[in-house]
ZAMARGU-4260 file (C-alpha; in steps of 0.2 Angstrom, whole numbers, plus 5000, padded with zeros to 4 digits):
<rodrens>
0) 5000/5000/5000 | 5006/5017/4994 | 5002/5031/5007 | 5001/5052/5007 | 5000/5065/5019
5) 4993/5084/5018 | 4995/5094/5036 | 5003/5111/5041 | 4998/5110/5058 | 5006/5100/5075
10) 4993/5089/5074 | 4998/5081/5059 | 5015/5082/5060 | 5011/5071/5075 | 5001/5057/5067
15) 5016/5056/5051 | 5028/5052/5068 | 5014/5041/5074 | 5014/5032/5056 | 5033/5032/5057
20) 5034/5026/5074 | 5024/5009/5072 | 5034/5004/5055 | 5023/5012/5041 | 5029/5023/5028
25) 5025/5038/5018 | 5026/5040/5000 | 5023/5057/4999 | 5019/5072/5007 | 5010/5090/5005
30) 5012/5105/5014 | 5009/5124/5010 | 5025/5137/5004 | 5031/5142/5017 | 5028/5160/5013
35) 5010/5155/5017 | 5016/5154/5037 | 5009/5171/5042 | 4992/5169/5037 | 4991/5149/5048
40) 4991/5148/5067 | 5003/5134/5073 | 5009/5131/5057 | 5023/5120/5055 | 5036/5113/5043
45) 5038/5096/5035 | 5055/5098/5026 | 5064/5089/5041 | 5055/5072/5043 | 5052/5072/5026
50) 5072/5071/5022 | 5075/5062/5038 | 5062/5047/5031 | 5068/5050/5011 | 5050/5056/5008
55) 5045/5067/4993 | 5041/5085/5000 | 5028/5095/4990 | 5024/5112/4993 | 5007/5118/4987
60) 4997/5137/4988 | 4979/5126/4988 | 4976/5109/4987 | 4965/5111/4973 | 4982/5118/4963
65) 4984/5108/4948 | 5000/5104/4954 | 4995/5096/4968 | 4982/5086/4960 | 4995/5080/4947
70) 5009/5077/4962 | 4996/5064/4972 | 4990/5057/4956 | 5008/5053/4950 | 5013/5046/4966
75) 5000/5032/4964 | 4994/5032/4980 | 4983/5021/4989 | 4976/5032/5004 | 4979/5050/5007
80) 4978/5057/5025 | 4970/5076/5024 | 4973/5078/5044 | 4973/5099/5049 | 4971/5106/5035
85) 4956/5120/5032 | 4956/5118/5012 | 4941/5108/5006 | 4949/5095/4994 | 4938/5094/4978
90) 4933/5079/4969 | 4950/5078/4958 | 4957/5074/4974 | 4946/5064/4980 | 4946/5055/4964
95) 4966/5053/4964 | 4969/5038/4974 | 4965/5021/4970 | 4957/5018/4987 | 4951/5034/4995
100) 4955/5051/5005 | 4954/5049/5023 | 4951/5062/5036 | 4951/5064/5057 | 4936/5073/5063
105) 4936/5075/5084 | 4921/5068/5088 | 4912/5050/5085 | 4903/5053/5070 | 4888/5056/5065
110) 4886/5065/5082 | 4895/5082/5079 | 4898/5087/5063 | 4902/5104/5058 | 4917/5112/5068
115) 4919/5119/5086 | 4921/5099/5093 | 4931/5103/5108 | 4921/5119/5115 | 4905/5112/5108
120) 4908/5094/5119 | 4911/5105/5136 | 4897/5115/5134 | 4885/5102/5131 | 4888/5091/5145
125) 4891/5076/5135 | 4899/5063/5146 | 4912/5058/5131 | 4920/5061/5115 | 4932/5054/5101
130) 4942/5056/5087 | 4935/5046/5069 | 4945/5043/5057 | 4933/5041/5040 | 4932/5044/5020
135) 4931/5060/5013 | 4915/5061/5001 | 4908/5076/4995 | 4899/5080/5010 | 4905/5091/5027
140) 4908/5075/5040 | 4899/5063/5030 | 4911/5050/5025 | 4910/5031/5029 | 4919/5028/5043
145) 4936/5018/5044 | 4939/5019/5064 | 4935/5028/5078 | 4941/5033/5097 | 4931/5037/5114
150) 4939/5049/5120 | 4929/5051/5142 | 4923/5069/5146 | 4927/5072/5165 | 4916/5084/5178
155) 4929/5099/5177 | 4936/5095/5159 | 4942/5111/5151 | 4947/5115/5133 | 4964/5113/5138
160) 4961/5096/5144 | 4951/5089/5131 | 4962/5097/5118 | 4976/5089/5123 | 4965/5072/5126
165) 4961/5074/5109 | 4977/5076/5101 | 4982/5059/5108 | 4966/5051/5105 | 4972/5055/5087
170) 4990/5045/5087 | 4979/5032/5096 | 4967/5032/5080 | 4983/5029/5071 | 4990/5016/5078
175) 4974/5007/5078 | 4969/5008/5062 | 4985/5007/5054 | 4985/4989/5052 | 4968/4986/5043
180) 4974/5001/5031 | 4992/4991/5025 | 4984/4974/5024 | 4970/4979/5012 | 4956/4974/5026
185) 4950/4991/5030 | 4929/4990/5033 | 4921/5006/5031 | 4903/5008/5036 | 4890/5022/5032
190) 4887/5032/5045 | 4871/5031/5054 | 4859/5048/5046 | 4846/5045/5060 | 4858/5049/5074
195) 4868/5065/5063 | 4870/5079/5071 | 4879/5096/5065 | 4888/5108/5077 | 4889/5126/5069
200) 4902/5137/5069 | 4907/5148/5086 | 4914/5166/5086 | 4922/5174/5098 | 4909/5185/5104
205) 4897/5167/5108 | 4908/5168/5124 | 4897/5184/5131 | 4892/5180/5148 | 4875/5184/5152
210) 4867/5190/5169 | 4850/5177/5162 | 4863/5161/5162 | 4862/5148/5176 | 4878/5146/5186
215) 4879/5129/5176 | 4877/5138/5157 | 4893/5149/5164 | 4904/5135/5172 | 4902/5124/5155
220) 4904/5140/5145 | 4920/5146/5155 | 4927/5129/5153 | 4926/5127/5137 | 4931/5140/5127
225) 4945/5145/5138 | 4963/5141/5131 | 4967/5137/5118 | 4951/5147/5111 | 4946/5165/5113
230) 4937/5163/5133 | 4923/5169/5139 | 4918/5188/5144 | 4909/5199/5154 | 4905/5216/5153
235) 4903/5225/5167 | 4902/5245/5170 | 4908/5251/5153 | 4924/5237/5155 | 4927/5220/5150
240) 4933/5205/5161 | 4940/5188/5151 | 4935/5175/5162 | 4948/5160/5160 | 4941/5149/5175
245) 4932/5147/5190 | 4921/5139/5202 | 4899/5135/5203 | 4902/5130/5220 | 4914/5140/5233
250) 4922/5157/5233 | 4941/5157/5232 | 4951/5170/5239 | 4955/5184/5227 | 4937/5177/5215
255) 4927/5189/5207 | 4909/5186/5210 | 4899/5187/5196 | 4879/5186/5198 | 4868/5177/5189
260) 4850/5170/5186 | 4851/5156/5201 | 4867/5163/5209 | 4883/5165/5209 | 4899/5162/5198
265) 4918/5163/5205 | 4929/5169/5190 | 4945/5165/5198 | 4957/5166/5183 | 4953/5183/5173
270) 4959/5198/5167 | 4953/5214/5162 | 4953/5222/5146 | 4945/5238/5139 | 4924/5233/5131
275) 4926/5236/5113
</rodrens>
């Protein structure tokens, strides 16, 4: 089996180690020009591994280039991994494999599809997670699905936490399905349209704390869109305090109390800032 990669994030440089790591091999791999680094957060750079592993770099403005289309179609490749990467690949990528383009989303699809998986998990109470690993189609999410992780939500999980959690659960993913992929024995199922649900998009300003929230909409809200996203916010008396964590339950010292519908909140980590 004949394998691609396209990332320019941390979190695909990390599953290409992963792939590395349990004996697999790339054939070839994508990555944008590097004068594209000031427009991507966490970008990062594959021209190490790939001359460490003797791996054919390419260096692409748009995966829809016709460049890149012709460099995955002449490398024959089996599967291409399209991990971190915001470009929608269009159908002559997805046409340019023998076998198919595969994708992580971080949740267990169909649950979740859309973006905002990490904030979006914390702030609906769910109890658990995952990373799957499926099929690009034509659809957002939609793909049959090759693999997939549980990934356990705790009490008191922030963004931070999960983020992280997530990040592993996808080298986990990896490893797992790595062997079905190599041997030819990889059984994808469609996923399940009566349980599908889609997660819109969030924007900073969906943090505004509101004095109408429960003490539980806040501590979910707080906890999941603090680092690494924007946080949450409250305005109060013509300034804004960003609220990066706290407490439903007891006051800390130094905690700023913020009132709401049913009681109080305890912002304990915060910081303020000038209201827009």
């Amino acid at each position: 089996m004949r394998f691609g990669f396209v990332t320019c994030v941390e979190l695909g440089l990390s599953c290409i180690e992963e792939i590395f790591s349990v004996g697999g091999n790339l054939d070839l791999l994508v990555t944008l020009h590097d004068h594209k680094s000031a427009t991507k957060s966490g970008r990062i750079y594959l021209d190490d591994i790939a001359r460490h592993h003797g791996v054919p770099l390419v260096k692409v403005n748009h995966i829809n280039d016709a460049e890149a289309v012709a460099a995955i179609r002449d490398a024959k490749l089996d599967w291409l991994f399209v991990i971190g990467w915001s470009q929608i690949a269009s159908r002559d990528i997805l046409d340019s494999t023998s076998k198919g383009v595969l994708g992580m989303h971080p949740t267990l699809l169909p649950v979740g599809r859309g973006r905002a998986a990490v904030p979006w998990a914390i702030i609906k109470g769910l109890p658990k997670t995952g990373v799957t690993l499926f099929a690009l189609d034509a659809g957002v999410d939609t793909g049959p699905i090759v693999d997939q992780v549980e990934v356990p939500i705790a009490p008191d999980e922030t963004a931070t936490t999960l983020y992280a959690k997530v990040n592993e659960a996808h080298k986990t993913l990896i490893r797992k399905a790595w062997p079905a992929l190599t041997t030819g024995r990889c059984d994808l199922r469609h996923q399940d349209e009566a349980r599908a649900t889609e997660w819109q998009g969030r924007r900073p300003e969906d943090g505004r704390i509101t004095q109408s929230m429960t003490v539980a909409e806040v501590d979910k809200l707080v906890r999941g869109v603090t680092r690494p996203y924007p946080g949450a916010f409250w305005d109060e008396a013509g300034r804004r305090v960003r609220v990066w964590a706290g407490t439903k339950s007891a006051e800390k010292e130094g905690a700023m109390e913020i009132h709401l519908s049913d009681g109080c909140y305890f912002a304990t980590d915060y910081e303020w800032e000038p209201t827009p």
